[in-house]
C-alpha positions in Angstrom: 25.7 21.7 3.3 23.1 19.3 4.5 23.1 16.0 2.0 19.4 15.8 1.3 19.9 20.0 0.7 22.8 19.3 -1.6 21.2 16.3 -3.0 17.5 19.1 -4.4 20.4 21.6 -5.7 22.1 18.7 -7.6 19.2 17.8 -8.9 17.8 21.5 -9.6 21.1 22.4 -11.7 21.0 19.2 -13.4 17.9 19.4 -15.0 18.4 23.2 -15.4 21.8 21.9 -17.2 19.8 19.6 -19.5 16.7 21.4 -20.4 19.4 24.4 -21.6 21.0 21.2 -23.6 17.6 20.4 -25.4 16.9 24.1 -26.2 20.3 24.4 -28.2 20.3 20.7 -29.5 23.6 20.1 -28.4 26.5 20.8 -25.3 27.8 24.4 -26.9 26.4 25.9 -24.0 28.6 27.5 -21.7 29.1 26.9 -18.0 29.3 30.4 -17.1 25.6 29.8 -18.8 24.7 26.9 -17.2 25.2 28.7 -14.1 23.7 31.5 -15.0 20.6 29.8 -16.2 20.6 27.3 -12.7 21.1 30.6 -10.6 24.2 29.8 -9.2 27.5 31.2 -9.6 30.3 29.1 -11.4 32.2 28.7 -8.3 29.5 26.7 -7.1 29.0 24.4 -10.5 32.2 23.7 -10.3 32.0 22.3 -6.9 29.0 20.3 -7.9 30.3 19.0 -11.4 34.1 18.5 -12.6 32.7 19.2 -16.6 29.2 20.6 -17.8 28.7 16.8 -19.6 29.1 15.6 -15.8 25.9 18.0 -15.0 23.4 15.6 -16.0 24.6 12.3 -13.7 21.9 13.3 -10.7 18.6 13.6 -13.0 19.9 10.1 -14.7 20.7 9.1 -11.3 17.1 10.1 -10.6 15.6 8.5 -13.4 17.4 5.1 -12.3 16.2 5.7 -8.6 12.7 5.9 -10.2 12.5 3.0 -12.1 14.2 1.0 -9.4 11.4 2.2 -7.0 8.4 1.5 -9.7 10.1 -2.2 -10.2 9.9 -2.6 -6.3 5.7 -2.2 -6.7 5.2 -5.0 -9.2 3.9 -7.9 -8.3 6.1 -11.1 -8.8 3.3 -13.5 -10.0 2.9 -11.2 -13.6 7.1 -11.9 -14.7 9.7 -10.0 -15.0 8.9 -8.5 -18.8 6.0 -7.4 -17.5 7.2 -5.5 -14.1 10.0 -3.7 -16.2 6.8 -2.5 -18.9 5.0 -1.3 -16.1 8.0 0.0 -14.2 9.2 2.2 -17.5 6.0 3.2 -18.0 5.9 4.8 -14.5 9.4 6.1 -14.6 9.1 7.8 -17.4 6.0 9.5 -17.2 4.1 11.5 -19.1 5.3 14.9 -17.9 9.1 13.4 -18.6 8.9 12.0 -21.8 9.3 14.7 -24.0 12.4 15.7 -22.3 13.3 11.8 -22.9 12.7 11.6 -26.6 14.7 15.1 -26.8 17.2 14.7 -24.5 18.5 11.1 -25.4 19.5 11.9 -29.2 22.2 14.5 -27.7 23.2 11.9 -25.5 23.9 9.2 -27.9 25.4 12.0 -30.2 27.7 13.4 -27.8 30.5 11.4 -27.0 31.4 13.1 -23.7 27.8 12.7 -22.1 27.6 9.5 -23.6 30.5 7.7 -21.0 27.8 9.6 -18.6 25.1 8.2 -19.8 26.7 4.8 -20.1 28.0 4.9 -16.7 24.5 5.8 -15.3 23.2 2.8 -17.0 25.9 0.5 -15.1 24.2 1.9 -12.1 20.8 0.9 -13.2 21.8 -3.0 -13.5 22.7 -2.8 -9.8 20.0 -0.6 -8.2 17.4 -3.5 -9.9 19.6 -6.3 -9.0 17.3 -7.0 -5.8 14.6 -6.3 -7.3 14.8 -8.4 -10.2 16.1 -11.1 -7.5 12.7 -11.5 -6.2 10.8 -11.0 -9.1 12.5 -14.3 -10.6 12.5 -15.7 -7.6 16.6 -16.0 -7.4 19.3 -15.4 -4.6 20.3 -11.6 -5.7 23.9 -12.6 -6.4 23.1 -15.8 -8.7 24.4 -15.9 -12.5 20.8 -15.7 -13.4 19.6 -12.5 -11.5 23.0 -10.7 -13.6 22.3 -11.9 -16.6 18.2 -10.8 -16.0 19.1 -7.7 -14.8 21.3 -7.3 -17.8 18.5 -8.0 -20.1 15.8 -5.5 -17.8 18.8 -2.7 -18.2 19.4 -3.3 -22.2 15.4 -3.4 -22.8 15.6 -0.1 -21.2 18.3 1.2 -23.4 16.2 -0.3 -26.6 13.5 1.6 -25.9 14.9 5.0 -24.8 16.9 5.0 -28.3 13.0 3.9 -30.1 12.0 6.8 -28.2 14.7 9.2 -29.4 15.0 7.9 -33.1 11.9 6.6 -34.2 9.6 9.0 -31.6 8.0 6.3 -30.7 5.7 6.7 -27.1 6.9 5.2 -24.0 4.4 2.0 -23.8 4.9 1.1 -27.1 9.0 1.1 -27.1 9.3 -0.4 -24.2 6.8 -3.4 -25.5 8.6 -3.9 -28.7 12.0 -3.6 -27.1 10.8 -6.3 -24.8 9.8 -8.2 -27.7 12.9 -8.4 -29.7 14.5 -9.5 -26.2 12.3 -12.3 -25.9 13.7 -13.9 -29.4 16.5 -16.2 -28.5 18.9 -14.4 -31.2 21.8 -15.8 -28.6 20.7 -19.2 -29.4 20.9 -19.6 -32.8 23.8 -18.5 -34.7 22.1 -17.4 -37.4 19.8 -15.3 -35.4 16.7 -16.7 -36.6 14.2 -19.1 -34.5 13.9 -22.1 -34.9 11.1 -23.4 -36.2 
């Protein structure tokens, strides 16, 4: 099968596989009824996914992909903070954020598509690496541009779980989750600023 081929049916059965998660609020859902549901038989699941948790790697994959792209398009001379806004904002979308806010509370309840999820957001820290390089103006494999691209990924995470446990929109978690990052809780041991 041709990769970029394999790559639309990944994707297809993924997001076929998650949308079926959202509608029963949890991972009961069968794999001869994921396949069903994705049109394919469960030979061929199988062949694309070791478990049905596995299933939704290629639309986080996606998501990743995404935000690494909208992160390229930022300028450098606005910061870092605000590229990653801007960048979540795009990624996430107004057609995907209801799956986000419904989707991610089955994630962090599952433990099984959690280790997915948590792997997937590993990923992320390395497909912004470059990005992030440039926007702080660092060499990409400096201390700084990890630990920056550490902080980009964990605002990230902040604000998907705002959006899944508080409902709160895209623009607005990601600016408070960028907020709390900016207080130097790392700093001061008791994890208040200094006045």
């Amino acid at each position: 099968m041709a990769t970029a081929r394999r790559t639309a049916l990944l994707l297809r059965v993924s997001q076929s596989c998650a949308a079926a998660f959202v509608e029963r609020g949890d991972t009961s859902t069968t794999i001869a009824e994921l396949a069903e549901r994705a049109e394919i038989s469960e030979r061929t699941f199988y062949r694309c996914f070791a478990t049905k948790e596995e299933s939704i790697w290629p639309m986080l994959d996606e998501g990743n992909r995404s935000l690494a792209t909208a992160l390229s398009a930022q300028a450098r001379e606005f910061g870092l903070a605000a590229a990653v806004k801007n960048a979540f904002i795009a990624s996430v979308g107004e057609s995907f954020e209801p799956m986000t806010r419904s989707l991610m509370p089955i994630i962090f309840g599952d433990a099984a598509l959690r280790r997915v999820w948590e792997s997937a957001t590993f990923e992320t820290m390395e497909l912004i690496r470059p990005e992030v390089a440039r926007l702080i103006d660092r060499p990409e494999t400096s201390l700084d541009t990890t630990a920056a691209s550490g902080q980009a990924t964990l605002a990230v995470v902040a604000a998907l779980r705002e959006m899944a446990d508080l409902r709160t929109p895209a623009p607005e978690a990601i600016t408070r989750a960028l907020r709390a990052f900016s207080k130097p809780y790392l700093a001061t041991p008791t994890g208040k600023e200094q006045s």
